[in-house]
VOBA-1610 file (N, C-alpha, C; in pm, whole numbers, padded with zeros to 5 digits, always signed):
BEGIN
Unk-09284+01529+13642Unk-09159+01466+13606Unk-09098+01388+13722Unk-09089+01451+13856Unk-09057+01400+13942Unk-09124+01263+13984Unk-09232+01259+13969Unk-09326+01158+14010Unk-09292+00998+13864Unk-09292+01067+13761Unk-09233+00941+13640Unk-09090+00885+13654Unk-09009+01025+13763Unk-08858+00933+13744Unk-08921+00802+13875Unk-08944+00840+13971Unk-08978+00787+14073Unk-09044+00679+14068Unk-09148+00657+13975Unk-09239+00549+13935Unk-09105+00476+13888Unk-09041+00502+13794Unk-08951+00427+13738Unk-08842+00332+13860Unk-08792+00456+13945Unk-08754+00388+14052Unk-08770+00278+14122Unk-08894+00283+14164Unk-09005+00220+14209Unk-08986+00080+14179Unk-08978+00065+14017Unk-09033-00024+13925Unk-08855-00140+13966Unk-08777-00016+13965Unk-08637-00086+13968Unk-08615-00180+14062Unk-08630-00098+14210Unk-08640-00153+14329Unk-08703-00292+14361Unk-08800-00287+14268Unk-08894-00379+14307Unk-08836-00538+14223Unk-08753-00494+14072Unk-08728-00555+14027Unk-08623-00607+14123Unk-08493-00546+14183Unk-08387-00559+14276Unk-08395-00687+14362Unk-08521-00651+14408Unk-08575-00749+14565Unk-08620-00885+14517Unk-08653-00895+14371Unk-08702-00993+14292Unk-08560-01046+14284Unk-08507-01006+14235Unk-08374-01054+14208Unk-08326-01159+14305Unk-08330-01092+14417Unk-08289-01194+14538Unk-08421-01260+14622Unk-08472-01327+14547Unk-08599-01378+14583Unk-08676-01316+14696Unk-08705-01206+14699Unk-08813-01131+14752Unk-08925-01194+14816Unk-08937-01191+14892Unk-09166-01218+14889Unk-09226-01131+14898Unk-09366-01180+14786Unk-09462-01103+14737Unk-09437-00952+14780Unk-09319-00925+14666Unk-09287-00782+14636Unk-09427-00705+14569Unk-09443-00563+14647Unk-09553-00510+14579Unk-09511-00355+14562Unk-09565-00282+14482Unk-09518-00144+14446Unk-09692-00053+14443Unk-09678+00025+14536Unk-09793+00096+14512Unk-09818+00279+14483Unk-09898+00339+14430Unk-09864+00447+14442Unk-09996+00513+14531Unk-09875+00567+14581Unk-09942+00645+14743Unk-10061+00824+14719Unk-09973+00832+14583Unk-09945+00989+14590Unk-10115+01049+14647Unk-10242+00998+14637Unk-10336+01071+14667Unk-10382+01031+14810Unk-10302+00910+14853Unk-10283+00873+15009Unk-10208+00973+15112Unk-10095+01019+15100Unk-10007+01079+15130Unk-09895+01166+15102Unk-09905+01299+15207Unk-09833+01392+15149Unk-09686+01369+15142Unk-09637+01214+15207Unk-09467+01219+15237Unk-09464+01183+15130Unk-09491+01058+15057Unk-09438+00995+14941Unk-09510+00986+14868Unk-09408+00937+14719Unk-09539+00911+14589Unk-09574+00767+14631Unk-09451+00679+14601Unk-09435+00540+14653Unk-09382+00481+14711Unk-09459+00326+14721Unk-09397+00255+14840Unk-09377+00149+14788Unk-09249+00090+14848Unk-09245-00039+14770Unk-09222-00138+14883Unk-09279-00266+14898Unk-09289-00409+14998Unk-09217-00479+14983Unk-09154-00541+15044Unk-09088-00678+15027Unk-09041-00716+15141Unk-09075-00876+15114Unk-09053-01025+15234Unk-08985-01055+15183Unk-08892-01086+15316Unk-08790-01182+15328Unk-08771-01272+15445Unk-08710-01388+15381Unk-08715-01539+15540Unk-08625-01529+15650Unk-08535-01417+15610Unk-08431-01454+15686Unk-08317-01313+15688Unk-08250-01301+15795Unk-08140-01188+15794Unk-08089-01161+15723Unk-08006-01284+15647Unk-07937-01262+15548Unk-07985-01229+15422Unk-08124-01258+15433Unk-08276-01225+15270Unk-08241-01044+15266Unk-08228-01050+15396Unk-08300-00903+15442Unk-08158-00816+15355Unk-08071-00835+15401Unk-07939-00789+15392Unk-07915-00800+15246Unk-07948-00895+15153Unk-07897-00912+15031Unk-07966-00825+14939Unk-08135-00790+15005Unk-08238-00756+14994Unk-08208-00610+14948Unk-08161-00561+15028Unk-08125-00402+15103Unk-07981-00374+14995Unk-07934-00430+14957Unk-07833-00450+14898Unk-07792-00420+14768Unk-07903-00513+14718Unk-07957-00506+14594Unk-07983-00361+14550Unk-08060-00314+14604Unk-08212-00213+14619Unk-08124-00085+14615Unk-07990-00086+14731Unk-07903+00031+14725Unk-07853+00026+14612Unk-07776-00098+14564Unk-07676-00113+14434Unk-07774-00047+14334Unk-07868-00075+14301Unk-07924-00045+14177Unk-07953+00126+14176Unk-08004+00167+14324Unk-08050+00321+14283Unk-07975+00391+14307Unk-07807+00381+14337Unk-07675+00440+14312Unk-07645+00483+14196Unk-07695+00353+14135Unk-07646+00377+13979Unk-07736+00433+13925Unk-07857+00449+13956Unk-07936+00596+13877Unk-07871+00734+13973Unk-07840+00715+14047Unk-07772+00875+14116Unk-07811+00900+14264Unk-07927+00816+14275Unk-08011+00787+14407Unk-07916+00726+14520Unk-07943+00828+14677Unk-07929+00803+14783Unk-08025+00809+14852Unk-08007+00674+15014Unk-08144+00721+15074Unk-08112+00820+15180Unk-08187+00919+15214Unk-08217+01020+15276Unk-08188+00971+15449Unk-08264+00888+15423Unk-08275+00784+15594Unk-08265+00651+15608Unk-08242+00543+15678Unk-08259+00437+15677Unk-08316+00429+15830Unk-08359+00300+15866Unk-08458+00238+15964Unk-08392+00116+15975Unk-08422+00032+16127Unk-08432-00085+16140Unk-08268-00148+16110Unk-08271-00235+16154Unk-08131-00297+16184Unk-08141-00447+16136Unk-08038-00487+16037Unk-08051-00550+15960Unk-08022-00734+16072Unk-08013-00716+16140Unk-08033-00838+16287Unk-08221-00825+16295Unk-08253-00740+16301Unk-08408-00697+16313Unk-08524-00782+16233Unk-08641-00715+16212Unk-08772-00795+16165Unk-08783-00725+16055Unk-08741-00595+16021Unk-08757-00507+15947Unk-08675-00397+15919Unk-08677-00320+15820Unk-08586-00248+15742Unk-08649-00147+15671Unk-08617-00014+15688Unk-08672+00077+15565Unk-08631+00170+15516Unk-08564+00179+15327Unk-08504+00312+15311Unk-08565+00415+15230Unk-08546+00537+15282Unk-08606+00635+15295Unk-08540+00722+15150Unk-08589+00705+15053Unk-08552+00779+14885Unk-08616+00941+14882Unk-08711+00945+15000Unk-08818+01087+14964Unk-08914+01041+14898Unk-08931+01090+14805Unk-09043+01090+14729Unk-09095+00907+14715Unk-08968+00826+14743Unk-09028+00680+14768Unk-08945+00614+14867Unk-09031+00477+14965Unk-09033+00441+15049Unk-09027+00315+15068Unk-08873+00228+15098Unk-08862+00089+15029Unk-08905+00030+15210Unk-08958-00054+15232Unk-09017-00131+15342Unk-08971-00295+15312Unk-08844-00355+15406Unk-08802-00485+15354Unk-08829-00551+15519Unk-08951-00657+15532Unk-08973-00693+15640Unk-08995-00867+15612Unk-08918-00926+15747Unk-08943-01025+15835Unk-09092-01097+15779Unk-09113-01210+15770Unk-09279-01261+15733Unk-09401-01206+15870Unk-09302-01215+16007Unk-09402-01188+16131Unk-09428-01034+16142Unk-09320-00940+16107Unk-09307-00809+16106Unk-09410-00784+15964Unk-09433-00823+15866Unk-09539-00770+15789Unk-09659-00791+15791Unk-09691-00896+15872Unk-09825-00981+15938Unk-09872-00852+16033Unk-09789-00829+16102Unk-09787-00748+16263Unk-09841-00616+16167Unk-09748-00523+16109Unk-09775-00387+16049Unk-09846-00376+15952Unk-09902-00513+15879Unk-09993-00475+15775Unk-09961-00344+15685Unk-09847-00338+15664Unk-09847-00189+15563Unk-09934-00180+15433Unk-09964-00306+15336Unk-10037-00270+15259Unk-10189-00234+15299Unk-10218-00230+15362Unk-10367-00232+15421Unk-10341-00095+15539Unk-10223-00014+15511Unk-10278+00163+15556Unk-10290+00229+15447Unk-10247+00162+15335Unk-10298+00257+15222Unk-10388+00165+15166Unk-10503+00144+15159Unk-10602+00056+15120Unk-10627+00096+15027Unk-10677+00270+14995Unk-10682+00347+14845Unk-10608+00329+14766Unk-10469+00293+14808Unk-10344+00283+14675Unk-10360+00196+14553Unk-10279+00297+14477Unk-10342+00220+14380Unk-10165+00131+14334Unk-10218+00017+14283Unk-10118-00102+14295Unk-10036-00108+14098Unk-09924-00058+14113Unk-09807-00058+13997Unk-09785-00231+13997Unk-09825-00173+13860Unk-09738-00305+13778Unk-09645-00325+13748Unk-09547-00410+13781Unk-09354-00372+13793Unk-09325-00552+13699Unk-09413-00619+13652Unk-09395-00730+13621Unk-09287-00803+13648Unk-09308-00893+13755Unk-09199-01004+13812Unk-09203-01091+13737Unk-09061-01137+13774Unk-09075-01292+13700Unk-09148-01361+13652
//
């Protein structure tokens, strides 16, 4: 159960970052990758203010399911950003900061959610 609200989450978030024109937002599920999270969700942005509207979004929406993040990362002046839900893991980075960390490519096994964008 925990893992379907979460997928759903997931799905929200991802829609969120779309919202505010995102880049190549991706949603993956981790769960046989890793014991921290089920999922992870990606998203590029051009600019500080991407980042910020980004982050924004992403909080507004999983408030209103009841969702707080646990932790946050990174400083929104920064390359990158990440909030920490538990069981999922929103990653909002800089175009050079996702080049640099390659996050989709540490979970290479993951398997990739369909959240249908725009």
């Amino acid at each position: 159960m925990v893992a379907r609200r979460f997928l759903n989450l997931a799905k929200a978030a991802a829609h969120a970052a779309d919202d505010k024109k995102a880049i190549d937002v991706v949603v993956l599920d981790i769960r046989k990758e890793s014991d921290v999270a089920d999922f992870v969700v990606i998203a590029g942005a051009e600019s500080t203010a991407q980042m910020k509207a980004v982050r924004a979004s992403i909080t507004e929406i999983m408030e209103s399911h009841g969702v707080h993040p646990i932790h946050q990362e990174g400083a929104a002046t920064g390359r990158w950003m990440a909030l920490d839900y538990g069981a999922m893991v929103i990653h909002i980075l800089m175009p050079s900061a996702r080049n640099f960390y390659r996050l989709e490519s540490l979970w290479e096994k993951a398997k990739p959610v369909k959240w249908n964008s725009k």
